[in-house]
PDB file of N, CA, C, O and CB in Angstrom:
ATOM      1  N   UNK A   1       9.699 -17.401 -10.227  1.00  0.00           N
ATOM      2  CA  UNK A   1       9.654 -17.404  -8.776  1.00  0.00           C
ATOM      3  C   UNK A   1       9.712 -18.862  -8.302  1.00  0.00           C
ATOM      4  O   UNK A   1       8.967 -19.646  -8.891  1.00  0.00           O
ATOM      5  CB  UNK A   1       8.365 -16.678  -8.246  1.00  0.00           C
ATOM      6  N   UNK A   2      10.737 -19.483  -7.013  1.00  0.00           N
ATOM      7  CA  UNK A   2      10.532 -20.713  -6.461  1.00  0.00           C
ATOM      8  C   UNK A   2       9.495 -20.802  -5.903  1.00  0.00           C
ATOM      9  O   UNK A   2       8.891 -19.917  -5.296  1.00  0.00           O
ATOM     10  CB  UNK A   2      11.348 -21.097  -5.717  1.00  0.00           C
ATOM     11  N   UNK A   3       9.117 -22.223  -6.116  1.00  0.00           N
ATOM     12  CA  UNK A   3       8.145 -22.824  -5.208  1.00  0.00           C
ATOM     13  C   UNK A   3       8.050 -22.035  -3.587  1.00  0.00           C
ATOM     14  O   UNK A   3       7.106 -21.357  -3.183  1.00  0.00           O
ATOM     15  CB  UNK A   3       8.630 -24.460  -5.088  1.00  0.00           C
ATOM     16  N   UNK A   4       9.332 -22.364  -2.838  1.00  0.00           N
ATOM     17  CA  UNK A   4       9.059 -21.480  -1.904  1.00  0.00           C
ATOM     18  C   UNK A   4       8.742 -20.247  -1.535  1.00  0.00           C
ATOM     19  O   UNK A   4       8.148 -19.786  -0.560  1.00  0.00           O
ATOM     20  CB  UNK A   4       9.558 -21.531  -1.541  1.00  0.00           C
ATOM     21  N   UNK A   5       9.348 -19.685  -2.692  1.00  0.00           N
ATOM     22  CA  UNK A   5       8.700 -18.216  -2.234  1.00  0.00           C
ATOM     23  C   UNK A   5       7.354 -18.108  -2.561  1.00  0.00           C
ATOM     24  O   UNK A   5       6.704 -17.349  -1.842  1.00  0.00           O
ATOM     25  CB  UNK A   5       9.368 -16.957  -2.909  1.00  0.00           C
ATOM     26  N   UNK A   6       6.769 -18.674  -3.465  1.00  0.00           N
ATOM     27  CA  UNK A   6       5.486 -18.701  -3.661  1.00  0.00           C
ATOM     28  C   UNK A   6       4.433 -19.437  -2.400  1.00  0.00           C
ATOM     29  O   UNK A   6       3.249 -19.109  -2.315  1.00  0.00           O
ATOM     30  CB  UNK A   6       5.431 -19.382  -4.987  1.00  0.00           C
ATOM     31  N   UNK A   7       5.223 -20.712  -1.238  1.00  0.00           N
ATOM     32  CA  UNK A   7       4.635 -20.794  -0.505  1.00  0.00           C
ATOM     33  C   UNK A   7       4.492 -20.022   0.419  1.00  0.00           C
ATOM     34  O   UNK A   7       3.503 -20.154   1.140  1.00  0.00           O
ATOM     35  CB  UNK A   7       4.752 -21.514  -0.318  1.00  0.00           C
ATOM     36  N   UNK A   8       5.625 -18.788   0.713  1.00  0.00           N
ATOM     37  CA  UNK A   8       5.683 -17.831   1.855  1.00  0.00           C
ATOM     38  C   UNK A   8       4.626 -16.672   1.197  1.00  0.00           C
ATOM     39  O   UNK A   8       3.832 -16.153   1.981  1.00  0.00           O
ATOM     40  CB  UNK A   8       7.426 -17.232   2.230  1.00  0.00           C
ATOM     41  N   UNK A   9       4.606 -16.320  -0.016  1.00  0.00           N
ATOM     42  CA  UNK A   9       3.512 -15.148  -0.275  1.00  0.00           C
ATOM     43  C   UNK A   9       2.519 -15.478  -0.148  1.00  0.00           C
ATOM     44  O   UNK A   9       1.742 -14.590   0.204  1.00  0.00           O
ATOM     45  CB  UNK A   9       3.390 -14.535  -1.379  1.00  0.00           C
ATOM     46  N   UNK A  10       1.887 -16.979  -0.352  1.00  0.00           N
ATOM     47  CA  UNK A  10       0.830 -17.837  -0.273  1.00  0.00           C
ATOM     48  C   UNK A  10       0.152 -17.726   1.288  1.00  0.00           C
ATOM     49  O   UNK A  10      -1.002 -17.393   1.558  1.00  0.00           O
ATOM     50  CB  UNK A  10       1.381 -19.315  -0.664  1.00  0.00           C
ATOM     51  N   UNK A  11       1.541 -18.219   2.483  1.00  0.00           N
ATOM     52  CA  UNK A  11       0.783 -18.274   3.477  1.00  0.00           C
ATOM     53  C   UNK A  11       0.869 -16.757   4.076  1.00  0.00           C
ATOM     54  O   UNK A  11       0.623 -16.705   5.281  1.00  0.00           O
ATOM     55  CB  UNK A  11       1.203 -19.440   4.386  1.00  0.00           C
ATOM     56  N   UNK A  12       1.149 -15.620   3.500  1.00  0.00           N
ATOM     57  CA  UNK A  12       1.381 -14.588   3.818  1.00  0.00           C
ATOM     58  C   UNK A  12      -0.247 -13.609   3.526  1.00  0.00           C
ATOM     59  O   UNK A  12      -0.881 -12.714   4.085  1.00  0.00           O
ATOM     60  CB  UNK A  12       2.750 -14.269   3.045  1.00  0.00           C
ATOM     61  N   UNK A  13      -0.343 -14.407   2.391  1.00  0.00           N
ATOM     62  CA  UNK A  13      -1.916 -14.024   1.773  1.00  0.00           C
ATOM     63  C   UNK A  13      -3.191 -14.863   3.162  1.00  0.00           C
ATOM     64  O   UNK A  13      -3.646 -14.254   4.130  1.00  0.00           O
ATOM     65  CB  UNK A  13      -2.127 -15.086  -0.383  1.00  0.00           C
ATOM     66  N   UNK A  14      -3.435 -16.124   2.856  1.00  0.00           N
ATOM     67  CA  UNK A  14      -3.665 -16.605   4.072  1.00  0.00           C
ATOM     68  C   UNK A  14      -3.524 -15.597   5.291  1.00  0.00           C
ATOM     69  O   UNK A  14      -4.621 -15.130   5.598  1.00  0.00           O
ATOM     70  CB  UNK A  14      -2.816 -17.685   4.198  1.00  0.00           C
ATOM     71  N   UNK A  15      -2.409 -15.109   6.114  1.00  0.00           N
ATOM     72  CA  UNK A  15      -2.701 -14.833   7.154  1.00  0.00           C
ATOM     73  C   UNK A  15      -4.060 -13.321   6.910  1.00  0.00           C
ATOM     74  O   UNK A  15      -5.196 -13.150   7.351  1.00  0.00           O
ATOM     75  CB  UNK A  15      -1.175 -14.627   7.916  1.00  0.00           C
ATOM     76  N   UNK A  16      -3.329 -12.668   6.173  1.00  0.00           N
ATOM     77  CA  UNK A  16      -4.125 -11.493   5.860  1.00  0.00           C
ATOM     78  C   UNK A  16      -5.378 -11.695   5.795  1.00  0.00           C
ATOM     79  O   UNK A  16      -6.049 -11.304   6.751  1.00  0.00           O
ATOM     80  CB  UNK A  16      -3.819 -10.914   4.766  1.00  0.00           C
ATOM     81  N   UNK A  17      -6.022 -12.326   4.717  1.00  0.00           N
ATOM     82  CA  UNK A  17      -7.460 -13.002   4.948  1.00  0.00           C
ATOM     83  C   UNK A  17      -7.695 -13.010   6.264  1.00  0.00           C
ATOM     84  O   UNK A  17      -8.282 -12.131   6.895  1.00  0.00           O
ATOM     85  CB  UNK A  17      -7.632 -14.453   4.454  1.00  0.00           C
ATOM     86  N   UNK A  18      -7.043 -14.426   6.853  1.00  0.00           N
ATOM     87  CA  UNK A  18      -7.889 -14.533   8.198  1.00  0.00           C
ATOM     88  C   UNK A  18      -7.843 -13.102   9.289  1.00  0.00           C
ATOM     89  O   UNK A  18      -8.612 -12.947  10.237  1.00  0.00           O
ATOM     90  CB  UNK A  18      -7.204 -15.942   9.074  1.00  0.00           C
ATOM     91  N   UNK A  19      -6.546 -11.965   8.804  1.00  0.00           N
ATOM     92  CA  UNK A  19      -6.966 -11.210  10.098  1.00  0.00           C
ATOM     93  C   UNK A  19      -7.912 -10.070   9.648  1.00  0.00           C
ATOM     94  O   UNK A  19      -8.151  -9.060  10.309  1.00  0.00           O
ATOM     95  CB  UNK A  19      -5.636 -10.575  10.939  1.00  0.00           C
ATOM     96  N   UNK A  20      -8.445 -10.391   8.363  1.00  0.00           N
ATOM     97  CA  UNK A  20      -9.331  -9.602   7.465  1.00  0.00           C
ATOM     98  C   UNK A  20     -11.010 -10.049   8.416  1.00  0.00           C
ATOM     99  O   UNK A  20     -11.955  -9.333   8.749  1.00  0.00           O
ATOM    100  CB  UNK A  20      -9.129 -10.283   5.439  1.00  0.00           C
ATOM    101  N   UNK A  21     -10.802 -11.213   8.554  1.00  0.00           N
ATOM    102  CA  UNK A  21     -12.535 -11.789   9.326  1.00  0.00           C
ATOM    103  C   UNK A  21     -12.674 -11.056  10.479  1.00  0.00           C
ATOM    104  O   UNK A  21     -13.668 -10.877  11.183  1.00  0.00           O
ATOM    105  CB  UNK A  21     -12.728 -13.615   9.929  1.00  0.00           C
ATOM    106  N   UNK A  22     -11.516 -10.646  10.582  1.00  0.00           N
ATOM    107  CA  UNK A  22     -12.209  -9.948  12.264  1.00  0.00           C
ATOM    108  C   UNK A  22     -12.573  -8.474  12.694  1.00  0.00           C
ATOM    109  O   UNK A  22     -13.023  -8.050  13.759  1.00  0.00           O
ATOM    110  CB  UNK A  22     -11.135 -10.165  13.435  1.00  0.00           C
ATOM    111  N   UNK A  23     -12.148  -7.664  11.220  1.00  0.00           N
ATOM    112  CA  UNK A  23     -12.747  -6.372  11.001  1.00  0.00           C
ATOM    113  C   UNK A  23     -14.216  -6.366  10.889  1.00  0.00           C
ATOM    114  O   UNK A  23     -15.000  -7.310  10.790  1.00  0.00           O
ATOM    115  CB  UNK A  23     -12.209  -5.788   9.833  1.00  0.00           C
ATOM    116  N   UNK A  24     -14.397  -5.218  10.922  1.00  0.00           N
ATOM    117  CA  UNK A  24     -15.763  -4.454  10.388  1.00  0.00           C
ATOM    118  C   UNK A  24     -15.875  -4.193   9.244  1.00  0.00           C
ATOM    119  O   UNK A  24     -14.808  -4.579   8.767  1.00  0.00           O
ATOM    120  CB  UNK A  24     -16.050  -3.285  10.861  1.00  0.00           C
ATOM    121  N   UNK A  25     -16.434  -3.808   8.494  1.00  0.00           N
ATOM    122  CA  UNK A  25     -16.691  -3.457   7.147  1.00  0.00           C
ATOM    123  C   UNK A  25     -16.214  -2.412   6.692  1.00  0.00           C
ATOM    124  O   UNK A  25     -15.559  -2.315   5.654  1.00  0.00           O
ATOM    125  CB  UNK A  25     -17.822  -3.379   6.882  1.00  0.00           C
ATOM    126  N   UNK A  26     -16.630  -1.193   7.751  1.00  0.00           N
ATOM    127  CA  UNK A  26     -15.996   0.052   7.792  1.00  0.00           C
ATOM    128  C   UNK A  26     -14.282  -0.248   8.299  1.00  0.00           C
ATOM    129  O   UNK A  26     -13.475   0.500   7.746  1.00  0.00           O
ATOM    130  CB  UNK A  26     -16.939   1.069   8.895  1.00  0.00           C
ATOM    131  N   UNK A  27     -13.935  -0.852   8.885  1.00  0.00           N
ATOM    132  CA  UNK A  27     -12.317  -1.090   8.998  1.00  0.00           C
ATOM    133  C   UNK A  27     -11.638  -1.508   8.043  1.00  0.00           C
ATOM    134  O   UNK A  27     -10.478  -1.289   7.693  1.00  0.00           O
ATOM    135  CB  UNK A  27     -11.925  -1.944   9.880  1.00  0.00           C
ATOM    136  N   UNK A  28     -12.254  -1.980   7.739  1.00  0.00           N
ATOM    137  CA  UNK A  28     -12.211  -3.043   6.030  1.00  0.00           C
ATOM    138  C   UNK A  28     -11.868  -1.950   5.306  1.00  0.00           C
ATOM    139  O   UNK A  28     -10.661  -1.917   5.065  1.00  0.00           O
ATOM    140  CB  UNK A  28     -13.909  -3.914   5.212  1.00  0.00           C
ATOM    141  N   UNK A  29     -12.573  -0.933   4.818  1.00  0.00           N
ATOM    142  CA  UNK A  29     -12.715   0.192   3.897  1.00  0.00           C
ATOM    143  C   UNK A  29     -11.962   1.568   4.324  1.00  0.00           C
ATOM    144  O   UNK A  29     -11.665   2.501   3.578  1.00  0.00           O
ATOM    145  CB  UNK A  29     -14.222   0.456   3.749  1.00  0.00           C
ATOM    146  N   UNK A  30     -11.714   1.442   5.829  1.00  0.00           N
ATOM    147  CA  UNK A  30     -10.359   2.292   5.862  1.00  0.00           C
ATOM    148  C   UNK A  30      -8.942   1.983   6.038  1.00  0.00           C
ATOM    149  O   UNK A  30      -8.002   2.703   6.377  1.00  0.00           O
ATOM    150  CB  UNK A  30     -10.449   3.053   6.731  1.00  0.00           C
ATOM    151  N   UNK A  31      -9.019   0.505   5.668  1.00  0.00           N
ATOM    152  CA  UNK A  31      -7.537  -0.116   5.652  1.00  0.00           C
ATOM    153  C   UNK A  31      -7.239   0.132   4.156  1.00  0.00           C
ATOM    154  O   UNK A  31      -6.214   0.746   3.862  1.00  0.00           O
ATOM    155  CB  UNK A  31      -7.401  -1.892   6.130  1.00  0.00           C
ATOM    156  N   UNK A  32      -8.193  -0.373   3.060  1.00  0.00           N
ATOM    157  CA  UNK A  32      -8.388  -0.546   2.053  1.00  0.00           C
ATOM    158  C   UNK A  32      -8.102   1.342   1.222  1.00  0.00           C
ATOM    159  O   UNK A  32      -7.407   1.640   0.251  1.00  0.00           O
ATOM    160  CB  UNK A  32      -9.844  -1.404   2.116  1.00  0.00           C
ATOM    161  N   UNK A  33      -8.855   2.125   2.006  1.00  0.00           N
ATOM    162  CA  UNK A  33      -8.809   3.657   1.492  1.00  0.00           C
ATOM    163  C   UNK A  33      -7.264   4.071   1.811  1.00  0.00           C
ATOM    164  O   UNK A  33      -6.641   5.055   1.413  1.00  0.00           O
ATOM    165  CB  UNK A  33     -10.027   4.774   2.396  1.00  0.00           C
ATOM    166  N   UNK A  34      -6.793   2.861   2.768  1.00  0.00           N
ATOM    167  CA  UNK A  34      -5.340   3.871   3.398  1.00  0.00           C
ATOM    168  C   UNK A  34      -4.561   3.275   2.562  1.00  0.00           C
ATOM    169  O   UNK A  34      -3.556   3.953   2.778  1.00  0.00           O
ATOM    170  CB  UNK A  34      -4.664   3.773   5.170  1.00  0.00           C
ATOM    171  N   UNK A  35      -4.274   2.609   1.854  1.00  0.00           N
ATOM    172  CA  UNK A  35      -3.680   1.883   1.321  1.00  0.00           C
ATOM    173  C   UNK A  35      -3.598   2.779  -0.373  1.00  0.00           C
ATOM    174  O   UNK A  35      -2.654   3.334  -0.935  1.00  0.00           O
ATOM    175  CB  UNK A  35      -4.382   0.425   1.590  1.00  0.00           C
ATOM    176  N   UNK A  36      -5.101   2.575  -0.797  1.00  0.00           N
ATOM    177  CA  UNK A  36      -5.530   3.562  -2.068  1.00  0.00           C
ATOM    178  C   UNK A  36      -4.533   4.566  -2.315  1.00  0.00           C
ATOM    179  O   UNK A  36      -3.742   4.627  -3.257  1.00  0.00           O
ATOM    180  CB  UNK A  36      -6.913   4.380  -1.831  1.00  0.00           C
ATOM    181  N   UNK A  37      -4.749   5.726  -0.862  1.00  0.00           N
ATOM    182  CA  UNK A  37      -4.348   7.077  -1.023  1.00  0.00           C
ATOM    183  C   UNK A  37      -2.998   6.751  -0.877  1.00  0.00           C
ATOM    184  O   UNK A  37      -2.434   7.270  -1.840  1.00  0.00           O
ATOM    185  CB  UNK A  37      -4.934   8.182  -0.055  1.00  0.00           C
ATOM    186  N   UNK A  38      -1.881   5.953   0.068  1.00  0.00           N
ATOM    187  CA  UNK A  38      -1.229   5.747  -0.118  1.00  0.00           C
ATOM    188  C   UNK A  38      -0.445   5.454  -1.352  1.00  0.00           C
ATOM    189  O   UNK A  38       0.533   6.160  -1.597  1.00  0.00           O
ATOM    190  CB  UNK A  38      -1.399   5.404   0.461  1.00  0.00           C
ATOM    191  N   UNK A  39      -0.763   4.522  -2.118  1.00  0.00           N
ATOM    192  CA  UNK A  39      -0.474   4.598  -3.724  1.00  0.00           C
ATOM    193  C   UNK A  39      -0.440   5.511  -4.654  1.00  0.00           C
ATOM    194  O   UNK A  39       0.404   5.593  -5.546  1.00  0.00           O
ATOM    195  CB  UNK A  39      -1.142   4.023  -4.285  1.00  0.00           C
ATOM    196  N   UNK A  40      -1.557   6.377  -4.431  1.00  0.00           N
ATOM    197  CA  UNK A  40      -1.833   7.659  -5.120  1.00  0.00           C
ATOM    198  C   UNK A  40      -0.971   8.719  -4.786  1.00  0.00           C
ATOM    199  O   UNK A  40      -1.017   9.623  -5.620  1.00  0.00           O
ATOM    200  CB  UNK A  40      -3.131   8.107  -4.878  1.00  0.00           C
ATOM    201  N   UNK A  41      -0.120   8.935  -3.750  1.00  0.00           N
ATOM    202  CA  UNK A  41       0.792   9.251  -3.513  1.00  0.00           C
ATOM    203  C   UNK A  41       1.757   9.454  -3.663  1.00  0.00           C
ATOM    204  O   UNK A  41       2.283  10.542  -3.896  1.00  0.00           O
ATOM    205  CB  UNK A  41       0.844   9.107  -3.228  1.00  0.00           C
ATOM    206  N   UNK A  42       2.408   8.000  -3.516  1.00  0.00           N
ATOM    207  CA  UNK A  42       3.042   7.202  -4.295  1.00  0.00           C
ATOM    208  C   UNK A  42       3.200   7.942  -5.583  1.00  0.00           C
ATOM    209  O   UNK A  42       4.110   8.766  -5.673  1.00  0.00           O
ATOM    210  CB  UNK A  42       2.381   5.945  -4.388  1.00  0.00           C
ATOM    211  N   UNK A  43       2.415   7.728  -6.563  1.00  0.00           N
ATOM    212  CA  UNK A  43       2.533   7.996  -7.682  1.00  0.00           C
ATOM    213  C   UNK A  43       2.777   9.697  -8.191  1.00  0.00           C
ATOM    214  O   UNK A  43       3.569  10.236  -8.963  1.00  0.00           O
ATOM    215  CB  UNK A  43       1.438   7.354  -8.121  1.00  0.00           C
ATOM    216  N   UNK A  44       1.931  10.067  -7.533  1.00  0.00           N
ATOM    217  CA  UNK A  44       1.818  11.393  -7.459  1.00  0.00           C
ATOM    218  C   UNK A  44       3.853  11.937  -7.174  1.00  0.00           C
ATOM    219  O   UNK A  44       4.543  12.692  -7.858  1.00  0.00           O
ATOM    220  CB  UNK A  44       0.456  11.746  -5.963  1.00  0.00           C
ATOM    221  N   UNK A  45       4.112  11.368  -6.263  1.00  0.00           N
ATOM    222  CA  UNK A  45       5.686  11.865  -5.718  1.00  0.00           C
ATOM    223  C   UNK A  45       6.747  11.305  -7.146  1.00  0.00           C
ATOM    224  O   UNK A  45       7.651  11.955  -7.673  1.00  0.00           O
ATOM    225  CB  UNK A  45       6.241  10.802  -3.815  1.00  0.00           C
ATOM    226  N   UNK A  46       6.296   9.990  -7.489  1.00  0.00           N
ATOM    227  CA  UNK A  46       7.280   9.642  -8.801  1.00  0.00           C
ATOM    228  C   UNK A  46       6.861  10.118  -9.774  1.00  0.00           C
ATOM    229  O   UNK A  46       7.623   9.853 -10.704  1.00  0.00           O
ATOM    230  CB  UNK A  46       7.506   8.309  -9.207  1.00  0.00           C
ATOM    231  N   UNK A  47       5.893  10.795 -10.132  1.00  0.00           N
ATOM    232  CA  UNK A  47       5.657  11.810 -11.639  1.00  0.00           C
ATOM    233  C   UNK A  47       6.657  12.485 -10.900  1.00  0.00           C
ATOM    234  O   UNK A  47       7.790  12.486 -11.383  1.00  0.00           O
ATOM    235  CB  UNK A  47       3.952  12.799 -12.209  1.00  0.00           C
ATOM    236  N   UNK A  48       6.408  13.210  -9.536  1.00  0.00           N
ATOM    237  CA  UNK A  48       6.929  15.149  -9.657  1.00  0.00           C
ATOM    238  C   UNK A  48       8.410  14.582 -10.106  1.00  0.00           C
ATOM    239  O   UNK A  48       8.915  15.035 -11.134  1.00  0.00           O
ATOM    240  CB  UNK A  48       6.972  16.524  -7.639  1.00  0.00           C
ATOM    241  N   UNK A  49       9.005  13.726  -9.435  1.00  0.00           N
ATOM    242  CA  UNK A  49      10.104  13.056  -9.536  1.00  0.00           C
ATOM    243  C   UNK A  49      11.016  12.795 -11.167  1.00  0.00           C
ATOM    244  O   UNK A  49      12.199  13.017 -11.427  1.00  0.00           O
ATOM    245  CB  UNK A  49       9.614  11.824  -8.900  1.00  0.00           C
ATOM    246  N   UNK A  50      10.077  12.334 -11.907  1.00  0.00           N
ATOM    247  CA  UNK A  50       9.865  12.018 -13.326  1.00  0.00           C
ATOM    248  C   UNK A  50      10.294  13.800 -14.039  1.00  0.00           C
ATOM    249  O   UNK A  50      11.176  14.270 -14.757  1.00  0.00           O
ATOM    250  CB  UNK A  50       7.907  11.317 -13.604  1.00  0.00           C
ATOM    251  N   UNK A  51       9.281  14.222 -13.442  1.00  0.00           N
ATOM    252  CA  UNK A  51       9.169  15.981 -14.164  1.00  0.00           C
ATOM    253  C   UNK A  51      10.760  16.514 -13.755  1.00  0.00           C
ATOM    254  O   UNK A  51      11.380  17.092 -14.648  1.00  0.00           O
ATOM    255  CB  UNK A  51       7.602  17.334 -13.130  1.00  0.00           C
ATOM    256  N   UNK A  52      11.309  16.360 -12.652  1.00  0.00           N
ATOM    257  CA  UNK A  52      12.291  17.138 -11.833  1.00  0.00           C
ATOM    258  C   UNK A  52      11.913  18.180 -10.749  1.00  0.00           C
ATOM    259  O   UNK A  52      12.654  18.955 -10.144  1.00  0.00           O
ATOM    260  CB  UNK A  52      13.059  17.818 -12.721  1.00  0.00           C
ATOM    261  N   UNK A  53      10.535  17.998 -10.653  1.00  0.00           N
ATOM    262  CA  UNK A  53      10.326  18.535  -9.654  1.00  0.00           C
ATOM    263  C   UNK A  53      10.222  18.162  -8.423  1.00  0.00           C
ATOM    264  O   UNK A  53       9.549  17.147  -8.247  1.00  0.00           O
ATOM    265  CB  UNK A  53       9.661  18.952  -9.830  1.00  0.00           C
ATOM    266  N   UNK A  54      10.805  18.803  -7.248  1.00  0.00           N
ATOM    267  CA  UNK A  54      10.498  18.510  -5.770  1.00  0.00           C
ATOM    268  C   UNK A  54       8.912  18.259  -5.645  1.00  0.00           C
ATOM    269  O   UNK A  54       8.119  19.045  -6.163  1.00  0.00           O
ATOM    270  CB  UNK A  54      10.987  19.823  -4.772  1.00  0.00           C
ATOM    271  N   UNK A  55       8.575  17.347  -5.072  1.00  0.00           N
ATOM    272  CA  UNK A  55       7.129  17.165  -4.346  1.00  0.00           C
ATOM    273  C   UNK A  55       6.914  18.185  -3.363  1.00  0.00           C
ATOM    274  O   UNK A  55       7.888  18.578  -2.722  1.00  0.00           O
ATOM    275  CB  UNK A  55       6.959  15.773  -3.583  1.00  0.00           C
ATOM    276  N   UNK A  56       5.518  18.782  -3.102  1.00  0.00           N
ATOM    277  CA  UNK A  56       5.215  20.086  -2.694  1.00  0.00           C
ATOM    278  C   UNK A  56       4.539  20.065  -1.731  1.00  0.00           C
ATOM    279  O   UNK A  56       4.383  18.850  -1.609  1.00  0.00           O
ATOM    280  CB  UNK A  56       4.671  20.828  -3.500  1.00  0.00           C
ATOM    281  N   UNK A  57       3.732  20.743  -0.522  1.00  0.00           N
ATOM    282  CA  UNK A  57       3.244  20.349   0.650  1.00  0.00           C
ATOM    283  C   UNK A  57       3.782  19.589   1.525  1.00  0.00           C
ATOM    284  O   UNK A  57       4.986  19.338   1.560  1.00  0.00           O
ATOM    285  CB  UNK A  57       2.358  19.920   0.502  1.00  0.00           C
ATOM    286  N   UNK A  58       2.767  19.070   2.464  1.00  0.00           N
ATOM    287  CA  UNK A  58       3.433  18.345   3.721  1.00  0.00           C
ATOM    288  C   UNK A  58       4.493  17.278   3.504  1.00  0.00           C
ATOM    289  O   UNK A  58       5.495  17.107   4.198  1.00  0.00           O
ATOM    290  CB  UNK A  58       2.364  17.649   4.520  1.00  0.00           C
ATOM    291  N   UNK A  59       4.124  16.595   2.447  1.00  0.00           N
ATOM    292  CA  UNK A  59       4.870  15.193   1.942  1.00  0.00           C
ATOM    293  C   UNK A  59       6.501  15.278   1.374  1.00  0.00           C
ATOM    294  O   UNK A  59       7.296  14.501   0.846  1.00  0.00           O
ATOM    295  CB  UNK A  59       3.922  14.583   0.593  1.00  0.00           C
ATOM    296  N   UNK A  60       6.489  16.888   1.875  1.00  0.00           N
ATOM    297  CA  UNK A  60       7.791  17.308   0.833  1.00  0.00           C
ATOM    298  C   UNK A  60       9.009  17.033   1.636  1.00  0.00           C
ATOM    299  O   UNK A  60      10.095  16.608   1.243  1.00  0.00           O
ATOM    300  CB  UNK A  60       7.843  19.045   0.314  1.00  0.00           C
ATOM    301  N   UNK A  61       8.522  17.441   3.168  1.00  0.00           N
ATOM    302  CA  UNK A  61       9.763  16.618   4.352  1.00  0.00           C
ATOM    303  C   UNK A  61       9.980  15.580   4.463  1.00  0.00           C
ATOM    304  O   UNK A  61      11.064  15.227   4.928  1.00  0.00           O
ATOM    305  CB  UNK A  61       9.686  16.640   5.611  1.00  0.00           C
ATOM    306  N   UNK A  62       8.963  14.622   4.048  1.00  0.00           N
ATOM    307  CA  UNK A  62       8.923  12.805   3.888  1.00  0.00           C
ATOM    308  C   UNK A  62       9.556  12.185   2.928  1.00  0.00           C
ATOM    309  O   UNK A  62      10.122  11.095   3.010  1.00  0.00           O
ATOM    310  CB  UNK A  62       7.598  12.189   3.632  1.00  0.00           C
ATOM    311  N   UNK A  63       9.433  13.131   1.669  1.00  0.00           N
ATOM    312  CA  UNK A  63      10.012  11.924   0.710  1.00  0.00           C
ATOM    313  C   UNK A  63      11.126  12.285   0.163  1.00  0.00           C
ATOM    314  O   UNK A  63      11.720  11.517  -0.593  1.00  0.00           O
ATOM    315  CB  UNK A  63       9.151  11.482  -0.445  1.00  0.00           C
TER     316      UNK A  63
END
């Protein structure tokens, strides 16, 4: 990776932090949970994907 791009993920990290100080704790932990389940998701859709299967429920019009 260049230097620069490492300074743009750098100050990209930076901003996040600072707009991290101005949550709550509990905001904190449902940015953090949305993110989680999001991934889990995520993953969940590239197994069915992996298997050949269509993903099932609501998520099945989304992905």
């Amino acid at each position: 990776m260049e230097k620069k791009d490492i300074d743009v993920k750098l100050e990209q990290t930076k901003r996040l932090l600072d707009a991290f100080a101005y949550l709550s704790p509990a905001e904190i932990k449902a940015f953090t949970d949305a993110i989680v389940g999001a991934a889990t998701m995520n993953r969940l859709v590239n197994a069915a994907r992996r298997d050949d299967d269509e993903p099932s429920g609501p998520s099945k019009a989304t992905a």
